[in-house]
N, C-alpha and C positions, 0 to 999 in steps of 0.2 A: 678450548673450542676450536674445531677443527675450521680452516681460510676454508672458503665457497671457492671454488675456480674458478666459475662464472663473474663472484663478484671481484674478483681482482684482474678480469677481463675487461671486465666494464669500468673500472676504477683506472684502468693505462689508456682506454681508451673515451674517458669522458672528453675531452675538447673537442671532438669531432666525432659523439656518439649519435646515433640518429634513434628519437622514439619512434614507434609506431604509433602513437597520438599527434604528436607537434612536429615531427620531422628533424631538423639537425636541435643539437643541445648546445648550451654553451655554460661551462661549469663553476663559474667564479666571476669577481667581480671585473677584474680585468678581463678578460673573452667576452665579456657583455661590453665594455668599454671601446674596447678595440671594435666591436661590431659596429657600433654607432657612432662610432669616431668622436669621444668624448672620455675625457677624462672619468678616474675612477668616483673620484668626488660628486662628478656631475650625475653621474647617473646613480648613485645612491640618492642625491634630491632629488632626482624626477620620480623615485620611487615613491618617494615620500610624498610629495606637492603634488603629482600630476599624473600618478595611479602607475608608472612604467612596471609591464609585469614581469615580477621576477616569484618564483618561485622559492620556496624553502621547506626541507625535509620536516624539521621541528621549530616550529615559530622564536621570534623572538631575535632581538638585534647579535651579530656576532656569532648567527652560526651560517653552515654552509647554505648558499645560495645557487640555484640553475635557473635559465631561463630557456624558452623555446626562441630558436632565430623567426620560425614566422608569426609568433605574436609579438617580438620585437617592431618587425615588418611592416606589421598593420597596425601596429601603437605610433608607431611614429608617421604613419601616412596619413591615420585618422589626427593626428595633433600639426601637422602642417597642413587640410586640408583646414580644419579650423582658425590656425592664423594666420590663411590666404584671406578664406573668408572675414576675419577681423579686420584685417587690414586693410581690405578693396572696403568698409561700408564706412561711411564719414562719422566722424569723433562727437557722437550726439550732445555726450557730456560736459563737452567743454564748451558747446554754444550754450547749453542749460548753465553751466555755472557762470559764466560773465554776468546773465540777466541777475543772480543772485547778486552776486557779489557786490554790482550797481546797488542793488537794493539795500543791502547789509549796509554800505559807506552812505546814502540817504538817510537810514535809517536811523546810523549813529549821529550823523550831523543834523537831524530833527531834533535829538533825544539834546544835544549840547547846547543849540540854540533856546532851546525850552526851558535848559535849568539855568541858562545864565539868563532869559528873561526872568523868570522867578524870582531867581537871585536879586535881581537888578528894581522888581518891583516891590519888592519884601524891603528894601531899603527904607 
C-alpha cells in the first residue's frame, strides 16, 4: 500500500499540529503532560476520575491518545473554578458528623449500662 504524503506530513508534524475544530493538538501522553505541568501518571488519573479530555483514534487503554490544548484549557479552568468554589464554602460535613458521633458514643453507653443493669438484676 502506497504512504499518503499528506499523512506523513501530518505524522512529523503532530506536536504542534493545529485542527480546524480544536485549534493546536498535542499527540501523546507526555505533550498533554508537559501542557498542564503534571506528571505522565497524573494525567492519565484525571482521565479516569475527573473526565480530563483526551481523545483516542480506536478505544481502549494502550493505544494512541491526542488531546485539543483548548479543551485542556477550559477543563482545567472549569475544575479550579470548582475547588475555589469548594474551598471558600464551610465544611458542612464535619459540623453534621460531631452531632453524630456524640450520639453514636451516648448511644453505646445507654446500650452497656442497660445490659450490665439486667445483668445485675437477673442476679
Amino acid at each position: 500500500m502506497p504512504k499518503d504524503d499528506n499523512f506523513q506530513q501530518i505524522a512529523t508534524e503532530a506536536p504542534t499540529m493545529h485542527s480546524e475544530f480544536g485549534g493546536r493538538v498535542l499527540r501523546c501522553w507526555k505533550d498533554i503532560a508537559r501542557h498542564l505541568d503534571v506528571s505522565v501518571r497524573t494525567v492519565q488519573r484525571w482521565e479516569r476520575e475527573f473526565g480530563l479530555p483526551i481523545r483516542r483514534v480506536c478505544p481502549g487503554h494502550g493505544k494512541p491518545v491526542h488531546a485539543f490544548v483548548a479543551e485542556l484549557d477550559a477543563w482545567r479552568t472549569r475544575v479550579e473554578a470548582a475547588t475555589r468554589v469548594r474551598s471558600e464554602q464551610p465544611d458542612r460535613l464535619a459540623g453534621e458528623a460531631r452531632p453524630l458521633a456524640a450520639m453514636t458514643a451516648v448511644s453505646s453507653t445507654l446500650k452497656t449500662i442497660a445490659a450490665g443493669l439486667i445483668g445485675w438484676i437477673g442476679k
